[in-house]
MIBA-658790 format. One record per residue (C-alpha): x, z, y; residue in one letter. Coordinates in nm, 3 decimals. Example, Ala and Ser with C-alpha at 12.3 -4.5 7.8 and 13.67 -1.06 7.14 Angstrom:
% MIBA-658790
    east      up   north r
   1.230   0.780  -0.450 A
   1.367   0.714  -0.106 S
//
This chain:
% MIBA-658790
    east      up   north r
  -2.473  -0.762  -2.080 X
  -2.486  -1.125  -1.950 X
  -2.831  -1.238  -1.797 X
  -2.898  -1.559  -1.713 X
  -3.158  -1.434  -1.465 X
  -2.840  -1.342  -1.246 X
  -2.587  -1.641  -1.353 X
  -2.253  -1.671  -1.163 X
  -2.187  -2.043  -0.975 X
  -1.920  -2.305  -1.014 X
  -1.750  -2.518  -0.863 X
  -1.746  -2.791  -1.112 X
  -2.061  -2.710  -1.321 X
  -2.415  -2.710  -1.222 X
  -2.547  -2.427  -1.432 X
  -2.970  -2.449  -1.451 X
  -3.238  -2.306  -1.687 X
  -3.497  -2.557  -1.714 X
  -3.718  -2.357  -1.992 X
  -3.744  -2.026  -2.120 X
  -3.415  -1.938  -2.288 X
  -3.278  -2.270  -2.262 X
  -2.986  -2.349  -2.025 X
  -2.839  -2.708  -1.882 X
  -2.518  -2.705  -1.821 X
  -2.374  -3.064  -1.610 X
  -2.063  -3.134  -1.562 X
  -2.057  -3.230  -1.178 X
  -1.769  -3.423  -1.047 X
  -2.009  -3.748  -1.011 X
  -1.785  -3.926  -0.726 X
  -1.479  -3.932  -1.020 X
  -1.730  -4.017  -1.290 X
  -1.693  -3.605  -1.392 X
  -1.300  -3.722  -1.527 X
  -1.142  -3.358  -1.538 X
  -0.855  -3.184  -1.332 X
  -0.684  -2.860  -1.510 X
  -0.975  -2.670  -1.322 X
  -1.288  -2.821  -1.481 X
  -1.155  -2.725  -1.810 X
  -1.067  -2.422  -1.770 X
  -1.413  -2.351  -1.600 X
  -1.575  -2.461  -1.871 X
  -1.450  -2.199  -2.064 X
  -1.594  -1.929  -1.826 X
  -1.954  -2.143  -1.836 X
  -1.943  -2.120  -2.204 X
  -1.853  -1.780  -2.261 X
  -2.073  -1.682  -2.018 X
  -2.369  -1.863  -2.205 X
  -2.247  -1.764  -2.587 X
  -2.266  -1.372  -2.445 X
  -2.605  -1.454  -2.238 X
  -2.907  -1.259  -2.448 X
  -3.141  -1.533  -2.288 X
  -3.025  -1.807  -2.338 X
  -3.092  -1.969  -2.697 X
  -3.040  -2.328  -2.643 X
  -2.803  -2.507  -2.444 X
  -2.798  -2.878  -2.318 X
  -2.487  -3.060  -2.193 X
  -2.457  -3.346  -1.971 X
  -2.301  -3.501  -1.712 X
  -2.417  -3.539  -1.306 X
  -2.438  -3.898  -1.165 X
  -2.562  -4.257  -1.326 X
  -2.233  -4.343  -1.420 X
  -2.077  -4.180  -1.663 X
  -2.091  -3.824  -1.882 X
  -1.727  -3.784  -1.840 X
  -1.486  -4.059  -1.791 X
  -1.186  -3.829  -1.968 X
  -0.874  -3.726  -1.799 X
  -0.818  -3.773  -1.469 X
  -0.514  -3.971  -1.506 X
  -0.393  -3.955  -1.158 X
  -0.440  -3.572  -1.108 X
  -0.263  -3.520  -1.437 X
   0.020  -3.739  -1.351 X
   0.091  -3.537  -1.074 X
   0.033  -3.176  -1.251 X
   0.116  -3.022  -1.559 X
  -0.121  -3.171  -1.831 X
   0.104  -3.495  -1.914 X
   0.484  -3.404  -1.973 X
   0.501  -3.085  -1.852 X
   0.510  -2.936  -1.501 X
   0.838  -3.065  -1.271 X
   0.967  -2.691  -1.381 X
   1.019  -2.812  -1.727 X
   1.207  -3.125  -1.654 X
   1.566  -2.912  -1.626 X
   1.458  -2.728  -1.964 X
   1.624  -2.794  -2.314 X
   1.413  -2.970  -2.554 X
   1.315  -2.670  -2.751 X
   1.205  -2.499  -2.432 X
   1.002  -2.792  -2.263 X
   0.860  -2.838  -2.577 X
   0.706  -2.444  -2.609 X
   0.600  -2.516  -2.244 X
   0.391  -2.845  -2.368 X
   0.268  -2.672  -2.665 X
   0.166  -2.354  -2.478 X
  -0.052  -2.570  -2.258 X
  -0.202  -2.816  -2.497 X
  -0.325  -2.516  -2.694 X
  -0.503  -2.357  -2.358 X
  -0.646  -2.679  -2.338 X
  -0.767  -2.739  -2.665 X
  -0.910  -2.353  -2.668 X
  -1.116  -2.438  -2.312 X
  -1.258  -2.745  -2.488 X
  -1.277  -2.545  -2.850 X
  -1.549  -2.287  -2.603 X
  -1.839  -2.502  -2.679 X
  -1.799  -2.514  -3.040 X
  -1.694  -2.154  -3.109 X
  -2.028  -2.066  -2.827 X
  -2.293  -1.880  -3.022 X
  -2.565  -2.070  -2.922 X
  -2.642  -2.443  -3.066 X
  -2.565  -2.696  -2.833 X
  -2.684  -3.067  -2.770 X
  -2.447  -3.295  -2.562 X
  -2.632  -3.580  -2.372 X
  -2.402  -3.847  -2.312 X
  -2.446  -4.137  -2.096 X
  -2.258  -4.416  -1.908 X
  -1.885  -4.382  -1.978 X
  -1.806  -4.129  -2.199 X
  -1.418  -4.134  -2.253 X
  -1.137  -3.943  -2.409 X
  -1.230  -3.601  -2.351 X
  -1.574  -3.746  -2.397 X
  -1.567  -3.774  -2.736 X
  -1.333  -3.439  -2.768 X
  -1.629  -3.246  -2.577 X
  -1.881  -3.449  -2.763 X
  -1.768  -3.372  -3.104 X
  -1.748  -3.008  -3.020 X
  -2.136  -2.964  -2.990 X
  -2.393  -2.948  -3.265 X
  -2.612  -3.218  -3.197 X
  -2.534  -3.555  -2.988 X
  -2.794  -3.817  -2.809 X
  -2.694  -4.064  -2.572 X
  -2.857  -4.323  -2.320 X
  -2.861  -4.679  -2.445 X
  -2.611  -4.768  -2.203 X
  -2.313  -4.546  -2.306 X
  -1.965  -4.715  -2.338 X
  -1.747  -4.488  -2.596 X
  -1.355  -4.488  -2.609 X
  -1.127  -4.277  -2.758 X
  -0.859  -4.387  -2.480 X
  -0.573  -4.175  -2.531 X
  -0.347  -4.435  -2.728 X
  -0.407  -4.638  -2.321 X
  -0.234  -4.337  -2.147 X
   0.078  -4.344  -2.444 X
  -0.048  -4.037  -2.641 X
  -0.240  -3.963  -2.924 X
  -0.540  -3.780  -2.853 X
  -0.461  -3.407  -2.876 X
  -0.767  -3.187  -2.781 X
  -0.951  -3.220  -3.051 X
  -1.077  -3.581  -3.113 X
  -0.862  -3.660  -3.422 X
  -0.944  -3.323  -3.645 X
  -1.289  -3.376  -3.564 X
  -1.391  -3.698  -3.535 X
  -1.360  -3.778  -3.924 X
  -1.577  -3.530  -3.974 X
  -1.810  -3.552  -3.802 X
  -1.870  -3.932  -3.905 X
  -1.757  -3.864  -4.255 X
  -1.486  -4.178  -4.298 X
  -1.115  -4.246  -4.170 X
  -1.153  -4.619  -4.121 X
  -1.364  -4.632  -3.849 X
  -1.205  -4.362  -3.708 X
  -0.890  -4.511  -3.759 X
  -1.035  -4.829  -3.564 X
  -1.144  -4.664  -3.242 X
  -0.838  -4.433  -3.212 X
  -0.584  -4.723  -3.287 X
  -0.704  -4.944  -3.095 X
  -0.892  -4.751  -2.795 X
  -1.183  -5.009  -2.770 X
  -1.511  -4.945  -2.609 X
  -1.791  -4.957  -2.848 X
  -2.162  -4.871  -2.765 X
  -2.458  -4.665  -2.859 X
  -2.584  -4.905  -3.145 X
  -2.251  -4.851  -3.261 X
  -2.239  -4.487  -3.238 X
  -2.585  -4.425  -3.404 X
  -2.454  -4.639  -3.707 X
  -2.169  -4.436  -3.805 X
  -2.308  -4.139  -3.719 X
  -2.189  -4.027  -3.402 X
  -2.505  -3.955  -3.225 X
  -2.847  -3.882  -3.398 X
  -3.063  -4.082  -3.136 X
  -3.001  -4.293  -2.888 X
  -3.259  -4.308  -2.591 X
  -3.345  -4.569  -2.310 X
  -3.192  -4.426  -2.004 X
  -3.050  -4.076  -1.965 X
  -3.363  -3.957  -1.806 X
  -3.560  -4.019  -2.148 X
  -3.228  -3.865  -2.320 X
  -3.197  -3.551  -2.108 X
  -3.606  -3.558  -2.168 X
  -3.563  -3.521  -2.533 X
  -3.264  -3.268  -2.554 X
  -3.486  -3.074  -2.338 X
  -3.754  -3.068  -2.581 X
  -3.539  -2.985  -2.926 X
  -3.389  -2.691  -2.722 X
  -3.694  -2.592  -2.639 X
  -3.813  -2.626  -3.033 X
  -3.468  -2.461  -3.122 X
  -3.547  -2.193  -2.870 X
  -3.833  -2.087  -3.000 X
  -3.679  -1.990  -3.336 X
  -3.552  -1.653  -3.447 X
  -3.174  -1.642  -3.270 X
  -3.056  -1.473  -3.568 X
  -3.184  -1.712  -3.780 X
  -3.032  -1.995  -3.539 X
  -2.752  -1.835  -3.448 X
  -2.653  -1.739  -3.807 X
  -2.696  -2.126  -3.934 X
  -2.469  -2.220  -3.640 X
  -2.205  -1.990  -3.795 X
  -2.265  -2.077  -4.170 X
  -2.215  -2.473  -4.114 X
  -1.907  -2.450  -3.906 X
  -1.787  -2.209  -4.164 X
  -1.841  -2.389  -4.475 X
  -1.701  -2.744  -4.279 X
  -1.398  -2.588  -4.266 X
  -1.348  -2.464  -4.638 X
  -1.454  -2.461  -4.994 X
  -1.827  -2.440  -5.100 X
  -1.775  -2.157  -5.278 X
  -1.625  -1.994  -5.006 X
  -1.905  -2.104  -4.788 X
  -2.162  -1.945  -5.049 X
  -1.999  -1.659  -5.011 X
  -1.971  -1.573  -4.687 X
  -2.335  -1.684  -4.663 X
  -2.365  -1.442  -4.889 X
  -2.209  -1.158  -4.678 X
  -2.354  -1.283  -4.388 X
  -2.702  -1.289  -4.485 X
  -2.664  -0.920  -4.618 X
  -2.676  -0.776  -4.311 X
  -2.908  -1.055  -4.130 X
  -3.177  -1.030  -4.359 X
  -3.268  -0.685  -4.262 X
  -3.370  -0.853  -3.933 X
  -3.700  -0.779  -3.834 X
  -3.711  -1.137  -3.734 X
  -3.804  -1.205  -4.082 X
  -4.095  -1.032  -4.124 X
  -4.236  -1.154  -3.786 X
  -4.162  -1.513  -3.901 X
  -4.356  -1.474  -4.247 X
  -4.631  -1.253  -4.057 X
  -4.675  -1.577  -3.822 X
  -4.659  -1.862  -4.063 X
  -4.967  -1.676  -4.213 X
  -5.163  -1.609  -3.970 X
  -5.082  -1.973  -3.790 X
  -4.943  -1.796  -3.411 X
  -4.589  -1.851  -3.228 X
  -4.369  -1.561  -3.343 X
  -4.182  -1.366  -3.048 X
  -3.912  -1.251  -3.114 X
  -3.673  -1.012  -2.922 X
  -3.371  -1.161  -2.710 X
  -3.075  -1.077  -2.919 X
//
């Protein structure tokens, strides 16, 4: 069983736990402004794993190291020169059909490194700040809850590198803001727009001044979060991401189903036993 009282190190990831059951996880590449080489990503995979299989940890924050930026996206240059744009110089004597299962092969490892903080068990809360670019908003979009600084410069920048965004970004973007024009706006055109912006249509839920204050509150609603029953949490999590993706009466149901086997959680009980009697439930690490 994972324990985050024995966590493994990174190379690319500063991995804390700043409260009981909570864990901060910062992307730390500060001297690039935390843009990501192949690596990163497919660290970040192992750091989320690790965290969704963690019985201590409840509660996750996301951020980035350094004033500058949470990530500034794709680092271009390191790409150019690898496998992530075109294909790797193996490809280039391929057929079409072949170079093209060699792309696709690779943007779906990508998108399944990134996918790792959505499909994580645990609800997480992504704390942007400075520039947050490209696979800013793809990362972004993948967690449950999003604050930034006041000074955070958004672009979806992919259309400025000659591709359309492909690791997420354009499936989940809509959706999360609920509208295709604006979307539509940003992605054509790749322009920066800023926090004001961002809280307006929906894209963060507060915006803070300074990422100190920001980081200060995500630290506080995992803590709140923590606190809950995990199956209770952990179970909502689940149920929304479900019923996003389909019908609502297919997300009934398999609420339904769900909460069959949840409800005999003796998280319940203590829950109703400490709403009466006005004390913090405990409940046990699941």
């Amino acid at each position: 069983m994972a324990d985050a009282s024995t966590p493994p190190t990174y190379e690319h990831f500063i991995l804390t736990f700043p409260i009981e059951f909570v864990a901060h996880v910062q992307i730390n590449r500060p001297r690039k402004m935390n843009a990501f080489i192949e690596a990163m990503w497919l660290e970040l995979r192992q750091v989320f794993d690790f965290l969704s299989r963690s019985s201590t940890v409840r509660a996750i924050v996301l951020s980035g190291a350094g004033p500058k930026a949470f990530t500034a996206g794709l680092d271009v240059h390191a790409a150019s020169e690898g496998s992530s744009l075109g294909g790797s110089p193996q490809d280039q004597s391929m057929d079409g059909a072949r170079k093209a299962k060699s792309i696709r092969t690779h943007i779906f490892e990508f998108q399944k490194c990134i996918e790792s903080v959505e499909t994580c068990e645990k609800p997480v809360i992504c704390v942007m700040h400075g520039y947050t670019y490209g696979l800013g908003i793809d990362l972004s979009t993948c967690a449950d809850v999003r604050i930034c600084s006041n000074d955070t410069k958004f672009s979806v920048k992919e259309v400025d590198i000659g591709i359309a965004a492909d690791i997420g970004t354009l499936s989940r973007l809509p959706k999360v803001v609920g509208q295709t024009s604006w979307v539509k706006d940003v992605c054509f055109s790749a322009r920066v727009f800023g926090s004001e912006e961002a809280f307006r249509v929906g894209l963060v839920s507060g915006v803070f001044d300074g990422k100190e204050k920001a980081l200060e509150e995500a630290l506080k609603w995992a803590g709140l979060v923590a606190s809950k029953s995990p199956v209770a949490v952990q179970g909502t999590k689940e149920l929304i991401n479900w019923s996003r993706d389909h019908s609502v009466q297919d997300g009934l149901r398999y609420t339904g189903v769900w909460n069959s086997a949840a409800l005999q959680s003796v998280d319940v009980a203590s829950a109703m036993q400490a709403g009466l009697t006005k004390q913090a439930p405990k409940f046990s690490k699941l």
